[in-house]
C-alpha positions in Angstrom: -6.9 -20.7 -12.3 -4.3 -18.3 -12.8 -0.7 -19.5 -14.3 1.0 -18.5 -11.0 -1.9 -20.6 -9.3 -1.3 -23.6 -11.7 2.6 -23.7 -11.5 2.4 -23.3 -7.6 -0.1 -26.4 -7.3 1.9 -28.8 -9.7 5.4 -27.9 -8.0 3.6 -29.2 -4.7 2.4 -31.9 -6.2 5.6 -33.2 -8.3 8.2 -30.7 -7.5 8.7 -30.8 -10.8 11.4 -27.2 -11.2 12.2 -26.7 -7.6 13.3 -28.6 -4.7 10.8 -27.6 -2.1 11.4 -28.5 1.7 9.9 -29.8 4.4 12.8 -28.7 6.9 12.8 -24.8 7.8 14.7 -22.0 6.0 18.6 -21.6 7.1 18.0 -18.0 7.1 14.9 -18.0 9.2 16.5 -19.8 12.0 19.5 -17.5 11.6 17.5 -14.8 11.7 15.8 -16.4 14.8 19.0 -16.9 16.9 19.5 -13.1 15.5 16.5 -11.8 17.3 17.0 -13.8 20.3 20.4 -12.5 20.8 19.7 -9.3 20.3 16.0 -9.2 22.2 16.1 -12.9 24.1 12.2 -14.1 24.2 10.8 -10.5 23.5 9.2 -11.3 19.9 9.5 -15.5 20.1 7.2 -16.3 22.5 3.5 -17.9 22.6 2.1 -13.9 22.8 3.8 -13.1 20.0 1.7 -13.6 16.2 4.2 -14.4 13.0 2.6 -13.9 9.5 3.6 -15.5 6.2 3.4 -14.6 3.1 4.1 -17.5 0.6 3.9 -19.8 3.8 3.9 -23.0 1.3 3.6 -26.2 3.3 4.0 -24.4 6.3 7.4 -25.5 7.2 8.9 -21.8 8.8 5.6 -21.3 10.9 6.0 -24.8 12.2 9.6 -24.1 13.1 8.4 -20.8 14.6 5.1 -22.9 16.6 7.7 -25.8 17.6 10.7 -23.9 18.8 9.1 -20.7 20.2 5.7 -21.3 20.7 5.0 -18.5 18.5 1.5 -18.0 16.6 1.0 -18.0 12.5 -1.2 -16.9 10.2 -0.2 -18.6 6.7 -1.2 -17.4 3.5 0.0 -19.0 0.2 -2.3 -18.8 -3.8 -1.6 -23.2 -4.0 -4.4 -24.8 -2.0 -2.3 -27.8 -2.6 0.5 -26.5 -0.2 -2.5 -25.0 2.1 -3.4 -28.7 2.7 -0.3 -30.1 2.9 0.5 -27.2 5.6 -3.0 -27.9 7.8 -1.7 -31.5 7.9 1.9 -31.1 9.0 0.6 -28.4 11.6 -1.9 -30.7 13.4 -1.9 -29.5 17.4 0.1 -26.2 16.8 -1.4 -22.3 17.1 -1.2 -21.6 13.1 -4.1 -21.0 10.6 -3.8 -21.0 6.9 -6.0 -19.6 4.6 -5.8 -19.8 0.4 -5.3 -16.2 -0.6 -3.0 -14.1 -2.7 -0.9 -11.7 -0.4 -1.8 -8.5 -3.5 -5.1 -9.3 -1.5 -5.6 -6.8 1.7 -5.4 -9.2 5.1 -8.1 -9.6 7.0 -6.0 -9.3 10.2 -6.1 -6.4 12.9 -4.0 -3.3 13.1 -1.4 -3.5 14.7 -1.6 -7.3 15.5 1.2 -8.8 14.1 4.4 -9.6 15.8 6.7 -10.1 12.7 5.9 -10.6 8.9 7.3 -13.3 6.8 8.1 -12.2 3.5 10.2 -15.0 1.9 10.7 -15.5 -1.8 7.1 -14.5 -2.5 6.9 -10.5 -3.1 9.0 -10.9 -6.1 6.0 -11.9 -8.3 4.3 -8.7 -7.8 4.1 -5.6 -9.7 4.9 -1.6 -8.7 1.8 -0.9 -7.1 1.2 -4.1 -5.7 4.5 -4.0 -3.9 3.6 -0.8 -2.4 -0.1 -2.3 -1.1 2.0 -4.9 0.4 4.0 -2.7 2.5 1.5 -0.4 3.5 -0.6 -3.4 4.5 2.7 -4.7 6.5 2.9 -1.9 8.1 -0.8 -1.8 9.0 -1.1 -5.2 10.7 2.6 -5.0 12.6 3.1 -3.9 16.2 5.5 -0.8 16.6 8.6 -2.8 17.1 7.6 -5.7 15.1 9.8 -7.1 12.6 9.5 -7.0 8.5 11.8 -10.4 7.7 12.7 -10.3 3.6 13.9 -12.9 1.7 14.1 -12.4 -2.1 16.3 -12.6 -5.1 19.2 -9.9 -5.7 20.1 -8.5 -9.0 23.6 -7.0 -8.3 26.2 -9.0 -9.9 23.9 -12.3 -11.2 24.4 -13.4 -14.3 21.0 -15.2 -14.7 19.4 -11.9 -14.1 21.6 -9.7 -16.6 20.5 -12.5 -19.1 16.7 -12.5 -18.1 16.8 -8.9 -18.2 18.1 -8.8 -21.3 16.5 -11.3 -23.1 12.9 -11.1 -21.3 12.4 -7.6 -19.7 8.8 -6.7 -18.3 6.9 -3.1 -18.3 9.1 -1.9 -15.5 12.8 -1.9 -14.6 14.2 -4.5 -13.0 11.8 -7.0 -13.7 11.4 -9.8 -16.7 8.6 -12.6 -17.4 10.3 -15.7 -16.8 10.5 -17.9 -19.7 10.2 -21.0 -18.0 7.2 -20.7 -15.5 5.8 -17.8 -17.8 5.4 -15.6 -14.6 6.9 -12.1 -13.9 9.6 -11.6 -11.6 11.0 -8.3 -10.0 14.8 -8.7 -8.9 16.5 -5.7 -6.1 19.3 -4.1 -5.6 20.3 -3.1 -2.3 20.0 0.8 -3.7 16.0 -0.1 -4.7 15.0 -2.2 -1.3 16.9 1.4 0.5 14.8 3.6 -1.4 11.6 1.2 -1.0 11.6 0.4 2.5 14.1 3.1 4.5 11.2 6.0 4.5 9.3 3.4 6.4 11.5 0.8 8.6 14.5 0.9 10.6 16.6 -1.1 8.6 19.2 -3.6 11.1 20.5 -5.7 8.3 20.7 -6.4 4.9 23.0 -9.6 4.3 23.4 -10.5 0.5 24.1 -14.0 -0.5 27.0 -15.9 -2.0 27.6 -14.9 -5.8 27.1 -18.7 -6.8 30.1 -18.8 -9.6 31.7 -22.2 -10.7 35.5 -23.0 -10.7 35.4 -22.2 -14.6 33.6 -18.4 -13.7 30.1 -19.4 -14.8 26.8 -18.7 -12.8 25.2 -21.7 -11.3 22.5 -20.5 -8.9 20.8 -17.5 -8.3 21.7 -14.7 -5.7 19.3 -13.8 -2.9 19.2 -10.8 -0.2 18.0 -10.9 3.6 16.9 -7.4 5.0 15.6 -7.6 8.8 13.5 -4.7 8.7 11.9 -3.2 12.1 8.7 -0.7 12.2 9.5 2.3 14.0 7.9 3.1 17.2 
């Protein structure tokens, strides 16, 4: 078992560092009301097939099943969260499967209505973060939607520090000294250059910078790009 494998199943099992959720993410739902402004029922609908990465215990592909009737395909390393997923999606169109997303899918070509990519891709390095989004863009529909989630470096103290204190083999990334794990941080300049030769990009919506009253950080920044494959 793998260190990312072992600190996945135990924060499942005691949520011991992180508060994990059963209630889906404020920024998928936003990002849901997004697309149905924009699109109404074109990509949320029982036709249409929703993939996540890092699904966990299934919580935004049961939002998805529930208030769409929209189709998932969960993938997440923790068998622990796999099983805690299978039972919380009893009766709804979503399968799960205990894989890590560096792995190729096993779905078709162009089969996939939108891609969940939600604090997960962050743990990979260089070249697996390019297999990722050439295997994204293999398994989405022309027209189907890239939704990214994941942590910011642009004016985050925690990450000047970690960068500092712990850096990695490439730029921008650090092993983090308390999981032990490595972790890639973005800047809107890098996710451009990364994903603009190959998606539309609609939005990229940066969050909060997290500073106290007294000018100290207190929680990590995060970035939400709504990316769409070309036609």
């Amino acid at each position: 078992m793998s260190k990312h494998h072992k600190f996945w199943n135990e924060e499942y099992k005691s949520g011991t560092h992180l508060q994990l959720s059963d209630e889906p993410a404020d920024d998928l739902e936003k990002f849901s009301r997004w697309l149905e402004r924009n699109y109404g029922r074109r990509f949320l609908n029982p036709l249409a097939l929703a993939l996540d990465l890092g699904c966990g215990n299934g919580r935004n592909l049961i939002y998805l099943a529930q208030q769409f009737a929209v189709r998932g395909v969960g993938y997440d390393i923790s068998d622990v969260a796999i099983k805690q997923a299978e039972k919380a999606s009893k009766d709804l169109p979503i399968k799960y499967a205990v894989r890590s997303i560096s792995e190729p899918t096993e779905l078709k070509e162009k089969s996939v209505t939108m891609v969940l990519d939600m604090m997960t891709s962050h743990f990979l390095k260089k070249a697996e973060r390019e297999a990722l989004r050439d295997e994204v863009l293999r398994v989405l529909k022309p027209g189907g939607w890239y939704f990214l989630k994941t942590f910011l470096a642009e004016e985050d103290q925690h990450v000047k520090r970690l960068l500092k204190e712990h850096p990695a083999d490439e730029p921008n990334a650090y092993i983090h000294p308390r999981i032990g794990v490595y972790e890639y941080v973005w800047t809107e300049e890098t996710i451009r250059e990364f994903f603009e030769p190959y998606f539309t990009i609609h939005k990229i919506e940066r969050s909060y910078k997290h500073i106290t009253k007294d000018g100290k950080p207190w929680k990590r920044r995060t970035v939400v790009v709504y990316m769409e494959k070309p036609f």
